[in-house]
C-alpha positions in Angstrom: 91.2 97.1 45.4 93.7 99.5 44.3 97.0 100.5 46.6 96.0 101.2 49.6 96.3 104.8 50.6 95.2 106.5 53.6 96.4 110.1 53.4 92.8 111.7 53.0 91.4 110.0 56.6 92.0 111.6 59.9 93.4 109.1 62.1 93.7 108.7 66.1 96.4 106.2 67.6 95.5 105.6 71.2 98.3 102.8 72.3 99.9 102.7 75.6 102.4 100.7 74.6 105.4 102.3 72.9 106.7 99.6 70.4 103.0 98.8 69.6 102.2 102.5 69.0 105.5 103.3 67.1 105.0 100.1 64.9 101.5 100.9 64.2 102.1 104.5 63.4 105.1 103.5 60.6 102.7 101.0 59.0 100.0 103.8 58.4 102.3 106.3 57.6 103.6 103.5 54.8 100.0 103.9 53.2 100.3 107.3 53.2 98.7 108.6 56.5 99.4 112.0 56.9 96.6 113.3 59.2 97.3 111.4 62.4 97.2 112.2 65.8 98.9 109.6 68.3 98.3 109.4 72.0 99.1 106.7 75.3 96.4 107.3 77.8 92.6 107.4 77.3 92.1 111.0 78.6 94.3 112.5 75.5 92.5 109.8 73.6 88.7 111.1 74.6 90.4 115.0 74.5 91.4 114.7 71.2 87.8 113.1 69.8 86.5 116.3 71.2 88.3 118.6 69.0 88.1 116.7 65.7 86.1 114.4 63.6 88.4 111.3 62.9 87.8 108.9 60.5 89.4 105.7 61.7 90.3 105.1 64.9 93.1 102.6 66.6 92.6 101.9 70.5 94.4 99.6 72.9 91.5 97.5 73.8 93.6 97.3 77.4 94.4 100.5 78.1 94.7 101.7 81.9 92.0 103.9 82.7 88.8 103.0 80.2 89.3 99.8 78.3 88.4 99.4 74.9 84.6 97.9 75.5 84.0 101.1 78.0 85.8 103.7 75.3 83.9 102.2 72.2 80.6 102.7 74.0 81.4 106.3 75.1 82.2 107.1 71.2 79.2 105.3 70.4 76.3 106.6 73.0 77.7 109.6 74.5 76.2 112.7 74.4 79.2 114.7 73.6 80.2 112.6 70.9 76.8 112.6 68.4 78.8 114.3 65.8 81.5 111.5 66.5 79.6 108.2 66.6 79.8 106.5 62.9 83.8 106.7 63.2 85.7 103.3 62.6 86.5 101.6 65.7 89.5 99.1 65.4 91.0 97.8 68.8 94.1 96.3 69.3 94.2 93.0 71.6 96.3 90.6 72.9 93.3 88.3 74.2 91.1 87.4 71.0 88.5 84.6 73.1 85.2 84.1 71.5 83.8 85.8 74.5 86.4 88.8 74.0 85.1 89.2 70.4 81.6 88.9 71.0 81.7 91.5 73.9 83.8 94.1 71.3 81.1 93.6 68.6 77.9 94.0 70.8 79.3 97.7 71.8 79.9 99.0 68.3 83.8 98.2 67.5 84.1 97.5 63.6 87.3 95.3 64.1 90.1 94.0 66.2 93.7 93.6 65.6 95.4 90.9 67.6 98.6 91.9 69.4 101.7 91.4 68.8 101.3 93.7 65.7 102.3 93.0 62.1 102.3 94.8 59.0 100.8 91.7 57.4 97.8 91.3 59.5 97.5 95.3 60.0 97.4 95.8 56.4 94.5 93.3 55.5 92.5 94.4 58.6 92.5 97.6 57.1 92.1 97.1 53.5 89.2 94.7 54.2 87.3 97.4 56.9 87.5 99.9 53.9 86.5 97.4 51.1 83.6 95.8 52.8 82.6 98.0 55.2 79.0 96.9 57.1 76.1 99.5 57.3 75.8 101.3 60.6 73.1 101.2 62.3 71.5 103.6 64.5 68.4 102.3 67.2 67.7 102.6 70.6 69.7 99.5 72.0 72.7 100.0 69.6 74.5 101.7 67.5 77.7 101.0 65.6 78.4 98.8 62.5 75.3 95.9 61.1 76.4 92.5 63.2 74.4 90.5 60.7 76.8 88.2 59.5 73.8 87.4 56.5 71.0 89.2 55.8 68.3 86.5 55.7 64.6 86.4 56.7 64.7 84.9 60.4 61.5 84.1 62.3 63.3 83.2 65.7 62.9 84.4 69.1 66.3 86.4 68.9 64.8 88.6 65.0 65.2 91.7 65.1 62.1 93.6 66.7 63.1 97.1 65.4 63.5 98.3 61.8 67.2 100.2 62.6 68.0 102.6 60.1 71.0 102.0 58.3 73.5 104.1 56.2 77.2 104.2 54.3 79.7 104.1 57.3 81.3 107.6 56.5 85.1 106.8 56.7 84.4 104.1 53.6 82.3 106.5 51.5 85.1 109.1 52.5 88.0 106.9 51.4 85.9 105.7 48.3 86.0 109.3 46.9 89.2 110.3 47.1 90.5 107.2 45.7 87.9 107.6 43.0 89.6 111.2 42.7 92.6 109.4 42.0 92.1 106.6 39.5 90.5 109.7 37.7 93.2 112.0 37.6 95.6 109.0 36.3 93.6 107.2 33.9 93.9 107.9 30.2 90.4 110.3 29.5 91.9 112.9 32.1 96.1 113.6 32.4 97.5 116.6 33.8 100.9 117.1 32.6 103.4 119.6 33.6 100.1 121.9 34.7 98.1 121.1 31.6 95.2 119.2 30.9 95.1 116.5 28.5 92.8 114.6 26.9 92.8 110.8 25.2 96.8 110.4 25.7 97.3 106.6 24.8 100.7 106.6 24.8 104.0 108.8 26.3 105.2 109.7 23.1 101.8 111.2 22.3 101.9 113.2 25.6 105.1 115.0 24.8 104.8 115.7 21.5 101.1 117.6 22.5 103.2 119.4 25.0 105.8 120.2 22.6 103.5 121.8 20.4 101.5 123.7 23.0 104.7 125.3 25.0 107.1 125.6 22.4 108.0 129.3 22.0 108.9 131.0 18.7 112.5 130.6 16.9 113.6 134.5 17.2 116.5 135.4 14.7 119.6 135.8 16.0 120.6 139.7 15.5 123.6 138.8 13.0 121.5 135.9 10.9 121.4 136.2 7.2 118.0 137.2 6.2 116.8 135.0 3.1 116.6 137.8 0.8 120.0 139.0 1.8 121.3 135.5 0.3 120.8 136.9 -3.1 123.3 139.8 -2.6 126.3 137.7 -0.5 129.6 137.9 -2.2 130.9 134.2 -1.3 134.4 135.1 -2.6 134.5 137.7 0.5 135.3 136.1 3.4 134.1 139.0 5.8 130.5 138.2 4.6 129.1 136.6 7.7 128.1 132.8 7.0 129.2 133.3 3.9 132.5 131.0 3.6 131.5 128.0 1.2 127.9 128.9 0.7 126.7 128.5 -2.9 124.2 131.5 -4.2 120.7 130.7 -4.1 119.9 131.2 -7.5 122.0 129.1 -10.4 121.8 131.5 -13.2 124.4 133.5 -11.3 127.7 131.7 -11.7 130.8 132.0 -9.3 133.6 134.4 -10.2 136.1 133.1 -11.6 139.0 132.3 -9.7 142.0 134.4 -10.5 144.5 132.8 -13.1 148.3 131.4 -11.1 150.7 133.5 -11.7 153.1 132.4 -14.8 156.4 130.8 -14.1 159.9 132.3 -14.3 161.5 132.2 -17.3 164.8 129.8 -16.7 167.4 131.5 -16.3 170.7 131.2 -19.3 173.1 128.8 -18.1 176.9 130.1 -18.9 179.6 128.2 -19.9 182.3 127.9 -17.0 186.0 129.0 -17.7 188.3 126.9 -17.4 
């Protein structure tokens, strides 16, 4: 699974506990979690499930006021939370018995996190609820995520005695998207560089010569440059000819001028005999 990042789900912390909620909260926002809401008590926590459709949500499976077993089953069966129900249910826990996890699982919750809280064990609870999400199911004695460990034909007393329709849970087919999105917009068949679009770059140096070519603007002449079929008339002997210092004439048949001849010597001067 690529990178995890989490900044296209809407996220609810509900954590009584202030290290546990401030930790949590930094490892999210980490993987890019940018839509988050973060509350202590259960009354913010059922307020705030009112007023928007999360994605994922964290709850302390102990918190004062509705536990975890009696919140999950409020998302999952209440009346004013239809719209609500398929969200992803991880509790936090500091008592992970067998009889602890088989209670969360028969009320809906997808997963729990045991308490005290790591960034190890947060991160793979996460990235394996969003890779391998179950189905949810929806019947008249449960709903919440498949607890079929195996789907296998089983003829016992305990099978299944109603067909449950099941479907994508939406926070994984949400997530799959935009990180779909993603890999699309990096990959090699679709680039956008510096606002354009480009297609089949297999290298860098590719990539910049394209957007050299595309966005380079026009050499203008300077106002003072030397036209080319000014070069023809430029008298290089003249040093007020712009440019002109040391440049040889374009065409050969046109030789220099000559330089001007040195000037003769002096004649020496008589040399007269002193008196003595």
């Amino acid at each position: 699974m690529p990178g995890l990042d989490l900044s296209s789900l809407r996220i609810l912390l509900a954590v009584a506990d202030f290290h546990d909620r401030t930790a949590l909260e930094r490892i999210l926002r980490s993987f890019g979690a940018k839509q988050m809401n973060v509350v202590n008590n259960s009354a913010k926590a059922t307020s705030e499930i009112t007023a928007v459709p999360f994605d994922m949500i964290f709850y302390d499976w102990e918190m004062v006021g509705m536990d975890g077993l009696a919140f999950t089953r409020l998302i999952r069966q209440g009346r004013h939370f239809s719209t609500r129900r398929d969200a992803m249910i991880v509790g936090l826990s500091g008592k992970l018995t067998n009889d602890h996890v088989i209670a969360a699982r028969d009320v809906g919750v997808d997963d729990l996190i045991p308490k005290p809280l790591t960034a190890d064990i947060v991160t793979k609870k996460v990235t394996r609820n969003l890779a391998h999400a179950k189905p949810f199911v929806i019947s008249t004695t449960y709903i919440g995520p498949d607890r079929r460990l195996v789907t296998a034909p089983f003829d016992g007393s305990d099978r299944r005695q109603v067909v449950a329709p099941t479907y994508p849970c939406p926070c994984v087919v949400k997530y799959a998207k935009a990180m779909a999105k993603r890999e699309a917009l990096s990959s090699n068949t679709l680039t956008k560089h510096n606002g354009t679009v480009v297609s089949e770059i297999t290298s860098p140096d590719e990539l910049r010569k394209q957007n050299m070519n595309a966005r380079e603007p026009a050499c203008e002449a300077a106002p003072n440059a030397l036209r080319l079929e000014d070069l023809e008339r430029v008298d290089v002997s003249d040093p007020s000819t712009p440019s002109g210092e040391g440049r040889a004439p374009v065409h050969p048949e046109t030789p220099p001028a000559a330089p001007d001849p040195a000037p003769a010597a002096p004649p020496p001067r008589p040399q007269t005999a002193e008196t003595p």
